[in-house]
Residue frames relative to the residue before (quaternion, step in Angstrom):
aa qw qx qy qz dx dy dz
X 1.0000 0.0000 0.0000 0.0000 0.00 0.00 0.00
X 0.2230 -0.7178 0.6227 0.2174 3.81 -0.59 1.03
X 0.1617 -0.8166 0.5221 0.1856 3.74 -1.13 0.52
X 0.3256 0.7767 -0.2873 0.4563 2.74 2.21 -0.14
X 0.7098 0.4495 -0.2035 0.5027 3.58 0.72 -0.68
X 0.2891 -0.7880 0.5090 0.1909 3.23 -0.90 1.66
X 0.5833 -0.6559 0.4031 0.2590 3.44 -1.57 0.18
X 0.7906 -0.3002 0.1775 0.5033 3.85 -0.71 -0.04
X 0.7121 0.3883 -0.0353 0.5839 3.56 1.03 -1.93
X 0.5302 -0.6557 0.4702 0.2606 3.74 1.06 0.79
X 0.3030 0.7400 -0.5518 0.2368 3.93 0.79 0.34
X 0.5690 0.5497 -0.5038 0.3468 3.82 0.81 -0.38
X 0.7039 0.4385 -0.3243 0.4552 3.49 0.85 -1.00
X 0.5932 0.5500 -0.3853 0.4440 3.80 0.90 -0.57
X 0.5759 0.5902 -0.2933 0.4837 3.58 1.02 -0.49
X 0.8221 0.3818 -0.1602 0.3908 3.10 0.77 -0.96
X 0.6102 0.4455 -0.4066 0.5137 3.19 1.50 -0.70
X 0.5347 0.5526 -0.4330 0.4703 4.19 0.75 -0.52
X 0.7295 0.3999 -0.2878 0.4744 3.54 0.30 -0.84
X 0.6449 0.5101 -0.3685 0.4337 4.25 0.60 -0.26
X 0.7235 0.4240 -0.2920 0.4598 2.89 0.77 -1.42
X 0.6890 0.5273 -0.2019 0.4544 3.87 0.84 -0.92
X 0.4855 0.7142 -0.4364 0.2526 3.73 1.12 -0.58
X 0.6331 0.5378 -0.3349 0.4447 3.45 0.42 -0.80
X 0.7357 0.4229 -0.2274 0.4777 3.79 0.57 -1.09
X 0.6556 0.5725 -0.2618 0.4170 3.15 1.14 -0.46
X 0.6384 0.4933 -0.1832 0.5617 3.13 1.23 -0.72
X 0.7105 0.4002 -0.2732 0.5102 3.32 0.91 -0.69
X 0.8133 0.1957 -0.3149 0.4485 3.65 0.89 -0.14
X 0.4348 0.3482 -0.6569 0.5081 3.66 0.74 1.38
X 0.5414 0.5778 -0.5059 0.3421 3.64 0.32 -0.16
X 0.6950 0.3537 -0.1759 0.6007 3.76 0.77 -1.04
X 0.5772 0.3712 -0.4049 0.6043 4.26 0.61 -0.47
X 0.7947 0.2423 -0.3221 0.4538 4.33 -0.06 -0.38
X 0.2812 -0.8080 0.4032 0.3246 3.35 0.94 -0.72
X 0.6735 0.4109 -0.2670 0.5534 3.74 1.20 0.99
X 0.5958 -0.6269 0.4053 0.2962 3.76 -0.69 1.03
X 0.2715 0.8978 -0.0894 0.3351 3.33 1.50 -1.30
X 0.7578 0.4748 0.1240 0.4301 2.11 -0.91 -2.36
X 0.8785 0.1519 -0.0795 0.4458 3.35 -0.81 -1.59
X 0.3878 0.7548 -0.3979 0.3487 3.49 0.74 0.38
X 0.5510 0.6739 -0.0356 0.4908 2.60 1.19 -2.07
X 0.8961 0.3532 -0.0826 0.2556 3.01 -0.18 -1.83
X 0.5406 0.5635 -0.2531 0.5711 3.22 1.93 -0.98
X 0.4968 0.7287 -0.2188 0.4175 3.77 1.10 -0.21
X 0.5899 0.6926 0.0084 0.4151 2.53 0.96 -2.10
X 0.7745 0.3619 0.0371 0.5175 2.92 0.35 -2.05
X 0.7468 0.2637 -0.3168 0.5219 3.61 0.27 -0.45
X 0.4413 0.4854 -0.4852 0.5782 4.07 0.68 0.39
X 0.6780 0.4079 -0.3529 0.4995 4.08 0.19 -1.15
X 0.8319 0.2120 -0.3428 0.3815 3.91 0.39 -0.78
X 0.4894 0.5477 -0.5595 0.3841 3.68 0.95 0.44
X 0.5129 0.5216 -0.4247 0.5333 3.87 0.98 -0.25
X 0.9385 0.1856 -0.1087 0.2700 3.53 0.27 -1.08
X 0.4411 -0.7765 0.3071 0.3288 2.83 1.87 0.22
X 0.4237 -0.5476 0.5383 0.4805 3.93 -1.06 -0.16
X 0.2429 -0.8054 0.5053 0.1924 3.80 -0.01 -0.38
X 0.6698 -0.3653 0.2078 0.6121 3.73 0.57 -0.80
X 0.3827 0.7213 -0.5327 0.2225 3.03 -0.02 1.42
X 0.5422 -0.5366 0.3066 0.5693 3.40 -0.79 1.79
X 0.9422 0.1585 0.1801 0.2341 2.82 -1.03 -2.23
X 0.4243 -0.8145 0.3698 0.1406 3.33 0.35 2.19
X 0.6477 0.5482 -0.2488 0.4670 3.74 1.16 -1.19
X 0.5985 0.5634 -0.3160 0.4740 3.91 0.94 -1.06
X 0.8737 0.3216 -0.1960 0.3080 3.57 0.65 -1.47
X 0.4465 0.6739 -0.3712 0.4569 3.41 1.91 0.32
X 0.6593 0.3133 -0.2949 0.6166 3.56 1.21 -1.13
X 0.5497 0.5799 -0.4848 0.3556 3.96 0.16 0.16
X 0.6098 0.5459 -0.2582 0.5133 2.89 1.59 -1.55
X 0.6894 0.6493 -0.2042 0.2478 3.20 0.33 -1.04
X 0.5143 0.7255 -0.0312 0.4563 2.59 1.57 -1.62
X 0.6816 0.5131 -0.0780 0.5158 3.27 0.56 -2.02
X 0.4768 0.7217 -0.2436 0.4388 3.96 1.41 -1.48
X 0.8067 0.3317 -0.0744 0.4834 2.91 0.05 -2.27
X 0.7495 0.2212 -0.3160 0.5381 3.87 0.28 -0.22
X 0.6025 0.2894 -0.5651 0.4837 3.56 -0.18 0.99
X 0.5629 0.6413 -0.3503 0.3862 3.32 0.76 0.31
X 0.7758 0.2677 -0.0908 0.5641 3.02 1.01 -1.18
X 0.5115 0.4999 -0.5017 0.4866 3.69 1.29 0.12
X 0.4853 0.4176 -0.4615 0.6141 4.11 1.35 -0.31
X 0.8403 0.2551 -0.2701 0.3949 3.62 -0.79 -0.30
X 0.5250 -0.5879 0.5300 0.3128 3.76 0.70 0.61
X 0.7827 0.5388 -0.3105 0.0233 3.40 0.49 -0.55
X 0.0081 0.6537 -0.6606 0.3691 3.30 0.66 1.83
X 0.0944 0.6147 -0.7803 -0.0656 2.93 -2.01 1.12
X 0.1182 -0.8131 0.5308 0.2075 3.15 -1.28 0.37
X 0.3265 -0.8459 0.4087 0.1040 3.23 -0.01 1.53
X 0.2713 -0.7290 0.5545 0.2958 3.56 -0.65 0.68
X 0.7182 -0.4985 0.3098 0.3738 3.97 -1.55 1.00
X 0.4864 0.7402 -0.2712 0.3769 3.23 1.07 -0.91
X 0.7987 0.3947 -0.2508 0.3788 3.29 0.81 -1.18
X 0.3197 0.6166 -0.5372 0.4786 3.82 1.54 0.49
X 0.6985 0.3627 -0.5158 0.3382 3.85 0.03 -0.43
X 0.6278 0.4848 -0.4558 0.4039 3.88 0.61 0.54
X 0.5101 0.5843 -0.5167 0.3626 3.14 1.15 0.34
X 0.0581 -0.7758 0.5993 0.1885 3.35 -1.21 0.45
X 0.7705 -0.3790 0.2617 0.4407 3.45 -1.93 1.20
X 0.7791 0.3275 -0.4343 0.3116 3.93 0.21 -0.63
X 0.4469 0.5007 -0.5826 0.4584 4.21 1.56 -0.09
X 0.6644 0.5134 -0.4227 0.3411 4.29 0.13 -0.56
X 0.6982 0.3055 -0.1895 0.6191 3.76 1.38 0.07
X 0.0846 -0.8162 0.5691 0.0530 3.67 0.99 1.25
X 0.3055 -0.6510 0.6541 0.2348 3.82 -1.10 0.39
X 0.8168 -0.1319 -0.0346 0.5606 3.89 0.06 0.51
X 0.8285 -0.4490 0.1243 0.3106 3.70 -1.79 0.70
X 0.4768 0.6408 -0.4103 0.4401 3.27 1.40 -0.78
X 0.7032 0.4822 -0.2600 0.4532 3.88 0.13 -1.31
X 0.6727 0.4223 -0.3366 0.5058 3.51 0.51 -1.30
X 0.5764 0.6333 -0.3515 0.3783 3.85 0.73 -0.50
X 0.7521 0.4177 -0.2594 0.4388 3.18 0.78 -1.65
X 0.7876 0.5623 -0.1471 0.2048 3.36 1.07 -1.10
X 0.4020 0.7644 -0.0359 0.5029 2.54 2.31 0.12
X 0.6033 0.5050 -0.0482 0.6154 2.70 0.97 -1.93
X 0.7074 0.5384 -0.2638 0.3744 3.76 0.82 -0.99
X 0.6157 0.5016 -0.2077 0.5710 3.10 1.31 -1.21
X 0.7882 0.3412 -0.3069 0.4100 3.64 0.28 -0.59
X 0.4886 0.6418 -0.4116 0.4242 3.58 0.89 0.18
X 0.6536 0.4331 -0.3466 0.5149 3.45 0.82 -1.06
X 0.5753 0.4682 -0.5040 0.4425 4.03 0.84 0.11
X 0.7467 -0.1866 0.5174 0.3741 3.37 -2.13 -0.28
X 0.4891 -0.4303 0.5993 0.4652 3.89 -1.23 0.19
X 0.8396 0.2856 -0.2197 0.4064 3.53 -0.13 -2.06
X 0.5327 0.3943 -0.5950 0.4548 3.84 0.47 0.40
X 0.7665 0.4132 -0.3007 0.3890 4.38 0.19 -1.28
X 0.6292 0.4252 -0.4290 0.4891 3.76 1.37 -0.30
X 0.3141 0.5862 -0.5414 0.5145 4.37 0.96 0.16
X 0.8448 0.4478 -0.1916 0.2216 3.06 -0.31 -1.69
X 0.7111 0.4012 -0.2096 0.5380 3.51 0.93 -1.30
X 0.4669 0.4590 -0.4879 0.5773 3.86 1.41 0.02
X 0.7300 0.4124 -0.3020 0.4537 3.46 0.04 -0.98
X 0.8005 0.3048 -0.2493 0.4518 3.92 0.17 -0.38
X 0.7494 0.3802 -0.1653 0.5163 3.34 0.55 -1.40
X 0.8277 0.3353 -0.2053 0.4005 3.80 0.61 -0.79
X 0.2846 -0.7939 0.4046 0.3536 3.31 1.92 0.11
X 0.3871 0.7380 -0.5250 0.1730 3.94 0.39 0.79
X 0.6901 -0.5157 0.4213 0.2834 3.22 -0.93 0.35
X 0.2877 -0.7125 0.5107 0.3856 3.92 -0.56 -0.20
X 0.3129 0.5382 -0.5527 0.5540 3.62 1.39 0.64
X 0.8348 0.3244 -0.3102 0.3189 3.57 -0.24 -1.56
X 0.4386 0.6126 -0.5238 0.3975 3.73 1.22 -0.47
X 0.7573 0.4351 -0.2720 0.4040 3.49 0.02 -1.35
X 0.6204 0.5503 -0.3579 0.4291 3.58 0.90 -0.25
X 0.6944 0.3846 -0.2188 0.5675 3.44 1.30 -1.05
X 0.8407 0.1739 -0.3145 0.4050 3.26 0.28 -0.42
X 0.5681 -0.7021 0.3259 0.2796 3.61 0.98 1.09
X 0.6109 0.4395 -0.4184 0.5085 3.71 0.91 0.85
X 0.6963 -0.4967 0.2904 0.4292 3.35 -1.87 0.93
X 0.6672 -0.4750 0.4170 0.3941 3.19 -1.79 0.38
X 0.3946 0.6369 -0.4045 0.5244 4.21 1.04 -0.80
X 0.7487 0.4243 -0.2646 0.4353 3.28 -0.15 -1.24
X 0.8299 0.2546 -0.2742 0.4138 3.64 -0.02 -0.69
X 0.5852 0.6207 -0.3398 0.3960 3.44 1.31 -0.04
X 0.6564 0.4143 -0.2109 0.5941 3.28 1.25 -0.67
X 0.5951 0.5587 -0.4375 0.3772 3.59 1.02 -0.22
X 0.5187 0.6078 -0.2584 0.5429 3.33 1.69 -0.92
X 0.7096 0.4129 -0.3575 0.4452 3.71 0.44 -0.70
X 0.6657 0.4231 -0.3896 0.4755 3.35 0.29 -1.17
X 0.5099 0.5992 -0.3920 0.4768 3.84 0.37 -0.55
X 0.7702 0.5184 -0.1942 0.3168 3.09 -0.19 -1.24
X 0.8063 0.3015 -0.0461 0.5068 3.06 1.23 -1.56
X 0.3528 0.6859 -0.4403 0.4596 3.10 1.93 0.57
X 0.8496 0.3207 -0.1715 0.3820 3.54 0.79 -1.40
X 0.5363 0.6167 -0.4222 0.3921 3.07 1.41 -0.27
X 0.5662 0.6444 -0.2655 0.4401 3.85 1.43 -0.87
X 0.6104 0.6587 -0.0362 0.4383 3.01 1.45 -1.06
X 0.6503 0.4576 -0.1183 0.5947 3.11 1.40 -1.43
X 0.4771 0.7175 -0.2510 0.4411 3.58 1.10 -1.25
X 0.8696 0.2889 -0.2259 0.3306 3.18 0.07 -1.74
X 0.5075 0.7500 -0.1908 0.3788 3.10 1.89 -0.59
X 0.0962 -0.9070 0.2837 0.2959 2.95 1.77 -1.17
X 0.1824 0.8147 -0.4485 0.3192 2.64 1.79 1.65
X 0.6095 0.4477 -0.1815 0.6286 3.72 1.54 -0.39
């Protein structure tokens, strides 16, 4: 099978421009959503091999249905590998003042990953769109198919989850 070879409705080249311009964010948010370079390597692979076969076809917004896709990627992934934790708030009082000043990507990863566990999925998956995947709170609601309200306040309450959190820690 050549994947090299575009299709009727030119989708090879749409693939490709959506996937250059977007690589970097992409990589950076399956890295933080799987927690491993690896990992989201793989998967970002994965995913951009599945839409050169199938192309985007007519879809509005090419950027929305990559991090949806993705999205969709990173949690069938980790429902195969068990590898959901759900960490209880409690477990921030073992952090200490040097995990809140990671020295290189690995740390900033773990500590992250740590901090966003102690949230809701649909409050820590806002956030890592909004930070890690550099989306808008327009494109959230597009990808994750709920009103714009909704993903804004999911982001606040979040937010002001970890920052409380951090607080009591007297990491702030």
């Amino acid at each position: 099978m050549n994947l090299t070879k575009p299709t009727e409705d030119n989708s090879f080249a749409q693939v490709e421009a959506v996937f250059t311009a977007e690589l970097q964010s992409l990589y950076r948010y399956a890295c933080y959503r799987l927690g491993g370079r690896e990992v989201a390597q793989d998967v970002i692979q994965e995913l951009y091999l599945k839409l050169h076969k199938q192309g985007l076809g007519r879809v509005k917004n090419a950027r929305c249905y990559l991090y949806r896709a993705l999205s969709n990627s990173c949690t069938q992934l980790m429902r195969e590998r068990r590898r959901i934790e759900y960490v209880d708030v409690t477990s921030l009082r073992d952090l200490k003042t040097d995990d809140i000043a990671p020295s290189d990507f690995e740390q900033e990863q773990a500590l992250i990953a740590r901090l966003l566990a102690t949230l809701p999925d649909e409050q820590s998956e806002v956030i890592r769109l909004h930070l890690h995947g550099e989306c808008t709170f327009t494109e959230i609601a597009e990808i994750l198919d709920i009103p714009l309200p909704t993903v804004k306040s999911r982001y606040r309450y979040g937010i002001e989850h970890l920052r409380k959190e951090l607080q009591k820690q007297n990491f702030l």
